[in-house]
N, C-alpha and C positions, 0 to 999 in steps of 0.2 A: 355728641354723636360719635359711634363706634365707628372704627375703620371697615369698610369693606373689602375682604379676601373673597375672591368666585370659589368656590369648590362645590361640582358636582358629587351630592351625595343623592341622586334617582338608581332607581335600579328597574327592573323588565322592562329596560330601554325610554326609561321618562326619565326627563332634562329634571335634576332638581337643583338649581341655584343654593345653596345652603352657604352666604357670605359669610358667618358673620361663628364658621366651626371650626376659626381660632382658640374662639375663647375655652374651648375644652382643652385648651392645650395644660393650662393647670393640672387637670386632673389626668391626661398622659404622660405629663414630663415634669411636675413636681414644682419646685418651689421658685427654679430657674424663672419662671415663664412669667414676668417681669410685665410684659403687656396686659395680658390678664388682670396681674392684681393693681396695676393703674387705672385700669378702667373702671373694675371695680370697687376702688376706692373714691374715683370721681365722681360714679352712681351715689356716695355715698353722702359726700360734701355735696352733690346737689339736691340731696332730700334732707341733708340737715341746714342747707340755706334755705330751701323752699317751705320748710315748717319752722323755721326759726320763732316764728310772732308765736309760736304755739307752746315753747319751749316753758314756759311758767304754766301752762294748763297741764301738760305734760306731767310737770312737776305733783301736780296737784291731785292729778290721776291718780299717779303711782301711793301718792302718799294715802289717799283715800282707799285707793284698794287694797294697798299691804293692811290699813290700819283694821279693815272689818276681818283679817287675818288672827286669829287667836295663837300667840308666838309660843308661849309655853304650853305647852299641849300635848296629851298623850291617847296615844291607838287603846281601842279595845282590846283587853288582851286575849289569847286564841291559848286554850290548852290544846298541848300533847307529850303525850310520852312522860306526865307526870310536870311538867311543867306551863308556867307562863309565859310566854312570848310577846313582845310590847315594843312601839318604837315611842321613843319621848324629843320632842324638841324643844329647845330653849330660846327665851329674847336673846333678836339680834342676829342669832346664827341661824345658816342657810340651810343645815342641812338636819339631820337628827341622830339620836342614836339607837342602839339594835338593844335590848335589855330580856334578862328573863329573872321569874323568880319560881324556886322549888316548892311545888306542894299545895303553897297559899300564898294567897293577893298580900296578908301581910308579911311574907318572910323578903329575908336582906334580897336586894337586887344584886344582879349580877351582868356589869354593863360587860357586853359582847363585841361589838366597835363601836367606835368613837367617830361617824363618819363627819363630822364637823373638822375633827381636826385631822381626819386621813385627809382631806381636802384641800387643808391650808397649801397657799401656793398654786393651784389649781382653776384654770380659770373655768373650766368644766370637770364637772365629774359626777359619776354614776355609780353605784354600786346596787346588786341586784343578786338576786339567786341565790339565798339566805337558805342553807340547808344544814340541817344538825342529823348527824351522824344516830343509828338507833342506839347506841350507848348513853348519848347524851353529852360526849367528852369532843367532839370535832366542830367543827362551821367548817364547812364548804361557801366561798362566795365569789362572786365575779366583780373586776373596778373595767372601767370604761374613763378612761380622760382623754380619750380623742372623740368623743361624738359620731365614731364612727361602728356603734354598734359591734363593734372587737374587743371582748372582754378577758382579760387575764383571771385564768382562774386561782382561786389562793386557798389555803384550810390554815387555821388553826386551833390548838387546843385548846380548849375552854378551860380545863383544869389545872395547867400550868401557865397560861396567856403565851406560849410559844407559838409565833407564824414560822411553820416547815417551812422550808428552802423550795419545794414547788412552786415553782409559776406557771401557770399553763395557757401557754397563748399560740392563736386566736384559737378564742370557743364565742357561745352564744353567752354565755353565762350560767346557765343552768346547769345542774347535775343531779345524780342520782346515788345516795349510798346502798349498796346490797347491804341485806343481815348482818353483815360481818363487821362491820361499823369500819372497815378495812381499805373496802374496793369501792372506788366510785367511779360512776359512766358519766360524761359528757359527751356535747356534741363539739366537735372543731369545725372551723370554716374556713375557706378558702380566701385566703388576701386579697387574690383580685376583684373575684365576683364575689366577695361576703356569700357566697353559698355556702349554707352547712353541709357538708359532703362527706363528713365519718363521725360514726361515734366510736369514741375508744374509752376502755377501761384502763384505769392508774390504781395500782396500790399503791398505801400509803409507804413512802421511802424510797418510793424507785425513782429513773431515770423519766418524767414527762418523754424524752426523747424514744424511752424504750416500750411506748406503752403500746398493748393490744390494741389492734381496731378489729374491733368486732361489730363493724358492718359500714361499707363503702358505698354508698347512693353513685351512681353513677349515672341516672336520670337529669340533665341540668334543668329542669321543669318542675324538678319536687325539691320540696322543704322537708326538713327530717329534722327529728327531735327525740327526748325520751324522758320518759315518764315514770310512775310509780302508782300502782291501783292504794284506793284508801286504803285495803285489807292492808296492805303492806307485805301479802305476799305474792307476788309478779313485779316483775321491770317489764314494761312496754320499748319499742323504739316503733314509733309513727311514721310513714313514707305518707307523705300525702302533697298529691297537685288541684289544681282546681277543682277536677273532675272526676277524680280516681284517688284511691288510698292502697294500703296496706301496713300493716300490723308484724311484728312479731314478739313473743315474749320468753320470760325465763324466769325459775324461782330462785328469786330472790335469796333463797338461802344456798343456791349452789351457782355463784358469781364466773365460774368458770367455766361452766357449762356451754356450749353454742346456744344461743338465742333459736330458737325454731318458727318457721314460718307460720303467721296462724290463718291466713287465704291470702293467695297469691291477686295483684292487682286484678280487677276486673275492669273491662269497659264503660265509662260513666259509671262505674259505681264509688260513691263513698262509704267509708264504715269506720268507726270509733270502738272501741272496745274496754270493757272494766271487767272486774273479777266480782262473784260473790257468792261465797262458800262453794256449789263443789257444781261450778259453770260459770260462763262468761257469757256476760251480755252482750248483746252487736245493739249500736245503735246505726242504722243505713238506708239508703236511698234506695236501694236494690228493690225494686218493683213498684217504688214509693217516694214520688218526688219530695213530700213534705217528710219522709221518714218514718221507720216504724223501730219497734223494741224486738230486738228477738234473741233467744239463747242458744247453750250450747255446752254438752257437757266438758268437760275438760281437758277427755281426753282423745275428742272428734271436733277439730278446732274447723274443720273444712265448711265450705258453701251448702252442701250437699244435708250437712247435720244441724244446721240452725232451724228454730221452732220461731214463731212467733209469740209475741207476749202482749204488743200489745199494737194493736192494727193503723196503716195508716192512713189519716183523713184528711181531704184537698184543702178542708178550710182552717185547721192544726198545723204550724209547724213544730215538730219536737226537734228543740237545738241542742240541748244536753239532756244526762241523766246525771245527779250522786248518786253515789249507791253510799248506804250505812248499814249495821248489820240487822236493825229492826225494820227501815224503812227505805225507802226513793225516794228520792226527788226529781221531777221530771220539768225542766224550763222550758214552756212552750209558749208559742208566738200564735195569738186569734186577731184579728181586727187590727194586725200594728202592734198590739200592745200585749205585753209579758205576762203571763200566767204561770202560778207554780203549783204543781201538779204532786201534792202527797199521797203517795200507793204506801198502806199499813201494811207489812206482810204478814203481821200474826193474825191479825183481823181480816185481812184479806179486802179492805176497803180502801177506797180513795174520798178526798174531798182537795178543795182549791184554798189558796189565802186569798182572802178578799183584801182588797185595794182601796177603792173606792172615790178614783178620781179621773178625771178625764183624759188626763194625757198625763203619763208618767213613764220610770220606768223601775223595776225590782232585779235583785239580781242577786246568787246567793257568795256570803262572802268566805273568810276562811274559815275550812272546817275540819279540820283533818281528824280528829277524832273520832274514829268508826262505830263507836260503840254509845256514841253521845244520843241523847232521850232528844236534845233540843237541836235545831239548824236555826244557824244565821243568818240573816239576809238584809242587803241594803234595800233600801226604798228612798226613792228622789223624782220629784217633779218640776215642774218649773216655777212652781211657789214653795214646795218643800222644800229645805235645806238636805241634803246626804242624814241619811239615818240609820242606826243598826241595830236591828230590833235582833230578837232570840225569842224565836217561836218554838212551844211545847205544841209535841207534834200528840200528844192526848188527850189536851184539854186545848186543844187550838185555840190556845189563848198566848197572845203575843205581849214582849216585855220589850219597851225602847229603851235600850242600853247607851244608846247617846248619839246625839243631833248636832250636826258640825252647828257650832257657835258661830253667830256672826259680831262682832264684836260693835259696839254705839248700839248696837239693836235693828231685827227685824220684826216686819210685822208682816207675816203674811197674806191678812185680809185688805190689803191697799193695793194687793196684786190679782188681777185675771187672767184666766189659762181660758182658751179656747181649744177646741178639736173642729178643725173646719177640711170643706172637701173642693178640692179643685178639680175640672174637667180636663185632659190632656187633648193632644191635637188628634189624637183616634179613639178619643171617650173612657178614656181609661178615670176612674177615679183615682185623685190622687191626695192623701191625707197633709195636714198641715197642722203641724202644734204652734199656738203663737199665747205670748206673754205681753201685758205692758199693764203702767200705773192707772188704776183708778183717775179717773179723769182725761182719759185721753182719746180722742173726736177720731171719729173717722169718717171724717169731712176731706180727705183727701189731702190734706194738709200737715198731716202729720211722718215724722221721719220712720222708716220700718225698715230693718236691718234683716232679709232674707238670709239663712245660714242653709250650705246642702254638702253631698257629698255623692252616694249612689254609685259606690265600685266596690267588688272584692263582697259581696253580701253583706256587709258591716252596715247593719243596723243604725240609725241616730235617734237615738232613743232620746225624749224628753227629758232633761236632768236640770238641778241647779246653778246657780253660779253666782255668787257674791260679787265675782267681780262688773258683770251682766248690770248688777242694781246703780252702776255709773252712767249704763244707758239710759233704763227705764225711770231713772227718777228725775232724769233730763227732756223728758217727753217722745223717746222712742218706745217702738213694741220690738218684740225680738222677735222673728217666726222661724221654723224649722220645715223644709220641704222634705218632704218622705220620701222622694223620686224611684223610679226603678232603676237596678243596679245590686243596691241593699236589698234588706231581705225581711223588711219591715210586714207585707203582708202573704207573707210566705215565698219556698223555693222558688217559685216561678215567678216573683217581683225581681228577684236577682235575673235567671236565666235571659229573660225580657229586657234586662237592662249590661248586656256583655256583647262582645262581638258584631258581629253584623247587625245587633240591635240596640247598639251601645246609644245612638243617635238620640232612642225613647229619654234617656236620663236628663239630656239638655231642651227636650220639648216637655216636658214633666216639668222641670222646673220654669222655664216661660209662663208655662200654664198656671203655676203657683202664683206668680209674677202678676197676670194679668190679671186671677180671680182677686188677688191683694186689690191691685189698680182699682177692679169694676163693684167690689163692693166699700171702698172709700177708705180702706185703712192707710192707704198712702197716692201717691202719684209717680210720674216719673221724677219728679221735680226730689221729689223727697225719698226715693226709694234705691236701698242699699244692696248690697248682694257680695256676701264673703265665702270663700270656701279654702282647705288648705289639702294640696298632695293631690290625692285623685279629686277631690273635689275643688283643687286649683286649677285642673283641667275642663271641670266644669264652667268655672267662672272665666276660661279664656275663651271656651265653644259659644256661651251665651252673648261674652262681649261681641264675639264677630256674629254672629245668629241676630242677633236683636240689642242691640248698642245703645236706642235710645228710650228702650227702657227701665234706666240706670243712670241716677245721676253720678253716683259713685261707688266703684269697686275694689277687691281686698282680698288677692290671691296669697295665700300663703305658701310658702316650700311649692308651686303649681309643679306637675306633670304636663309640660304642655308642646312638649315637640318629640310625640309619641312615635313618630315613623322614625326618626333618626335613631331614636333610642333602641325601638326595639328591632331594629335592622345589626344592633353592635350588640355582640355577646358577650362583648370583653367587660360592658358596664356591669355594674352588680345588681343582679335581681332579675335581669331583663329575660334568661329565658324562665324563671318562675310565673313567666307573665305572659306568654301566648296563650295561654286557655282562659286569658279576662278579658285579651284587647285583639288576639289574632296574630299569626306570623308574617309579618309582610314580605317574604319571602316568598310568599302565593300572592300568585299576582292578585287574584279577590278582593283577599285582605290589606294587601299593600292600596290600593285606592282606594278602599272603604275608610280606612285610618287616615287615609290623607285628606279624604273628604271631610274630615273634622277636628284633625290636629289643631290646636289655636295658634301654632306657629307657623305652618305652611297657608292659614285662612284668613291670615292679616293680611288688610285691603286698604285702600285709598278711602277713607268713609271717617267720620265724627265715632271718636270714641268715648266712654265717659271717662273719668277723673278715676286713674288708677295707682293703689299702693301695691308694691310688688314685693315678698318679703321671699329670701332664700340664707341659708349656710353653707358656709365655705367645706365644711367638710361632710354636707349632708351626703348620708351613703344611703337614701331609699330615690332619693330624686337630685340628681345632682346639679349644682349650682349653676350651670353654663347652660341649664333649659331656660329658668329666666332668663336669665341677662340678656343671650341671646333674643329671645320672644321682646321682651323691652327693646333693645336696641332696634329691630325691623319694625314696632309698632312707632317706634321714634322718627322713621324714617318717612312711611307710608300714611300715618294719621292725618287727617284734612283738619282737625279741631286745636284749638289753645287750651286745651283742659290739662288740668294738671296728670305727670306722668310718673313716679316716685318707684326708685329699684335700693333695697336696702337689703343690704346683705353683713349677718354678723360674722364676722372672718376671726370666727375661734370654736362655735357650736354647730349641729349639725341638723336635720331633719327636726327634731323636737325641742329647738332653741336653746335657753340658756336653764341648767340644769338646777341651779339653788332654786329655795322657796319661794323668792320675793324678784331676783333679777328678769325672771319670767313676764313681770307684771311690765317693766320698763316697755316691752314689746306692744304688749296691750295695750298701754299708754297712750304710743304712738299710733294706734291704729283707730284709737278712740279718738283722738286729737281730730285726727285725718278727719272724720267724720263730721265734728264738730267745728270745724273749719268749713266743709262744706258743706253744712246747714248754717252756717254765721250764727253760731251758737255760743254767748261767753260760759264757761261754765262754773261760774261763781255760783 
């Protein structure tokens, strides 16, 4: 049991008790704060006594999922720029390496990092933003070993193996080289709020200290980033918030240049923009909730001058475009489910890639060669394994280049995928992908492991998972709620599921819940429900919503004491986040948010059997929302069910960063599970 401190954290004159907003003293005052990390370390010892009897199943987990892991393995490799790009991993090690080879698949390799051994020593670490210089003699790349999404930027030369004496910190990790193979743009971000708030340019050999910023977001509500069109000539830098965007670019071959605006933000409008040959595509909302295509010659960048290309339709959503120089690609969302949309420009026709399964999802993968006859694309369902096929876009004949392996073997005809429809509490249809083994009763009797999420429009697309096959060959189904929030059956699935309608995401899933119950795939008795981050928020709203619907639950990283959060500007991320959840600084929104925080709605009432998982150094959700949220349902809960807060005190937001130590997490959440189904899992 935590200590209880009073402190009034209500604001437009509501009393809010908030005891227990010590615990963020961590993350205001650093390392001192000695109370904190005893408590959370006692959280920790009482979930590794409480699952002790499980610690050999544990064992067993892990071992069985690292082993269907194929350890020596190598990526597809992606041309460009005259080369092959490839990452290879080896038994044993955590991590992989970056490799490229000139010309042809058989010339000598040429290993780029070694991030197995950049790690050694390392109890986290990250490395991203793999960008070669158009010379072909640079890497640009970012390391990350505090999990706190603060990445130092590095370059070295490929042709001498010299790393420059630049280090550039904090950025995102990303960069961008202009033509000159000289100048590169990143973004930097701010230490407190991890907001990205400049992009600055650095030539190579200068002062990091002395480098231009050419261009300052002063909005704390937008994300900013920057980009590179495939053509490879334009640099983008994106301003975009929930509801609003803006654009501007520069050619790439004159790095010095000021950046120009190409439409100044409008009201709810979004826009994306690419290059191709002599105009720019606008992909935006602007009159068009689902989106439409429109152009723009290149040298009338304004609102005023865009054309239409290609119209938009209520029951379409268009979420991307590639552009290449013969053809498009256009990612569109019908029914839930991904369609990719080939426009031939010489031919001036279009057709679709056929799929041909019920619930899946496709998605296209690296492609950076502009001038390539074929596109890439992954495809994965919840009985297919991840797969990367290389479709010839003239003979729409498709080549599968390689199927993640699952190692002892699968079979995928002993598995069933359904597409099933639940009813919500105001008739809204709601979609449901669900998985389990041939042979399994849906006599009500059997365990079903609900999975959801529904914020930020982020889709949960139907996909595989090896490690999944530890459930399902033990007699659960896996199901996937579609809820609104995301953006599964277009713009308005999201719109329906934010702000003052945020509420729909946690009765959407109920609803999932119950149509499970009422057509026999499980009961309460047997019925699970996990979600992680915004979708931790959902699994806190449902516990207090409907509690004994759930024999046991499995918050990951949760978001779940939304009004405190987004009242402090000072935490990171939080003003990027009124156009998802509301300002509670309007009194409106401050009791609508309160009416469903799961941290202000903990009540004297039977809760189910809860695992509670956070990092100590997560920078999207930070650690003292749990602990906090546990500690008062510790307090208030009328039931003996088990209550478990595990917090790993070295990773952040996305747990432990190697191949395999990930799985330990998993282990334990599987454990949990099978614990409370009295399941051995021999």
């Amino acid at each position: 049991m935590a200590n209880k401190k009073d402190y009034d954290s209500g604001y437009h004159g509501d009393i809010r008790n908030d005891e227990y907003y010590w615990m963020a003293d961590f993350f205001r005052k650093g390392p001192d704060s000695t109370e904190v990390i005893t408590y959370l370390e006692a959280e920790n010892d009482y979930t590794e006594a409480m699952m002790a009897d499980t610690k050999s199943w544990q064992d067993t987990l892990f071992k069985e999922m690292k082993g269907r892991i194929k350890e020596k393995d190598e990526s597809v490799p992606v041309f460009k720029n005259g080369y092959y790009y490839y990452v290879r991993s080896e038994e044993g090690q955590q991590y992989f390496k970056y490799c490229r080879k000139q010309g042809s698949l058989e010339a000598e390799e040429e290993l780029l990092l070694d991030v197995d051994q950049m790690a050694l020593g390392h109890s986290y670490y990250s490395v991203s933003g793999f960008n070669v210089s158009p010379d072909n003699e640079l890497l640009a790349f970012g390391v990350d070993a505090q999990s706190r999404r603060e990445y130092t930027l590095y370059i070295k030369n490929l042709r001498t193996g010299e790393m420059y004496p630049e280090a550039i910190f904090p950025t995102s990790g990303d960069s961008v080289w202009a033509n000159d193979s000289k100048t590169l743009f990143y973004t930097e971000k701010n230490q407190q709020t991890l907001l990205s708030e400049k992009i600055k340019s650095h030539v190579l050999g200068d002062n990091p200290a002395a480098d231009r910023v050419v261009y300052h977001e002063k909005d704390p509500s937008n994300y900013i980033g920057v980009g590179k069109s495939r053509s490879e000539q334009f640099i983008f830098i994106a301003s975009s918030a929930t509801l609003s965007s803006e654009y501007r670019y520069l050619n790439a071959d004159t790095p010095e240049a000021p950046f120009e605006l190409f439409q100044e933000r409008m009201p709810e409008v979004l826009y994306e923009v690419d290059h191709y040959e002599d105009q720019f595509l606008i992909l935006t909302n602007l009159k068009a909730q689902n989106f439409r295509l429109m152009s723009t010659p290149l040298n009338q960048t304004g609102v005023s001058s865009w054309s239409e290309l290609i119209a938009h339709r209520p029951d379409v959503l268009i979420e991307e475009i590639d552009v290449f120089k013969d053809y498009w690609i256009l990612s569109e969302r019908k029914n839930g489910l991904v369609q990719l949309r080939v426009r031939e420009l010489k031919s001036n026709t279009e057709h679709y890639v056929d799929f041909g399964e019920p619930a899946y999802t496709a998605y296209l993968g690296a492609n950076p060669d502009y001038n390539a006859s074929q596109v890439r694309y992954i495809y994965t369902s919840l009985t297919t394994p991840s797969s990367v096929y290389d479709y010839d876009i003239i003979s729409r004949e498709r080549y599968l280049i390689k199927q993640q392996e699952v190692i002892g073997g699968y079979d995928p005809t002993l598995y069933v995928t359904e597409r099933l429809i639940a009813s919500s509490s105001d008739g809204t249809e709601v979609p449901i992908s669900i998985v389990y083994r041939l042979g399994f009763k849906k006599d009500g009797h059997s365990p079903l492991l609900l999975y959801g999420y529904g914020s930020y429009g982020h889709s949960l697309d139907a996909s595989f998972s090896s490690n999944r096959l530890s459930l399902l060959d033990r007699g659960f189904a896996f199901a996937i709620a579609h809820v609104r929030g995301g953006q599964e059956m277009g713009r308005q699935w999201y719109e329906s599921g934010r702000l003052f309608q945020k509420r729909n995401t946690f009765t959407d899933f109920i609803a999932c819940a119950e149509y499970l119950i009422q057509e026999g795939y499980s009961s309460p008795a047997h019925l699970y429900a996990e979600g992680g981050s915004a979708g931790g928020l959902l699994i806190g709203a449902v516990a207090n919503m409907r509690p004994e619907l759930w024999n046991g639950l499995i918050a990951d990283v949760p978001f779940v004491d939304v009004v405190t959060t987004m009242l402090d500007e000072s935490i990171p991320l939080t003003t990027n986040e009124f156009d998802e959840w509301g300002n509670p600084k309007d009194p409106e929104a401050y009791t609508y948010m309160k009416s469903y925080s799961p941290y202000d709605n903990v009540k004297a009432q039977d809760y189910p059997h809860m695992l509670i998982t956070t990092g100590l150094h997560d920078s999207q959700v930070q650690y003292f929302e749990p602990a906090k949220w546990v500690a008062r349902l510790r307090t208030l809960k009328t039931d003996r069910h088990v209550l478990l807060l595990k917090t790993n005190m070295e990773a952040g937001h996305g747990g432990a960063s190697g191949r395999f130590d990930y799985l330990k997490e998993i282990a334990l959440q599987y454990a949990f599970l099978f614990k409370l189904e009295n399941k051995s899992i021999s």
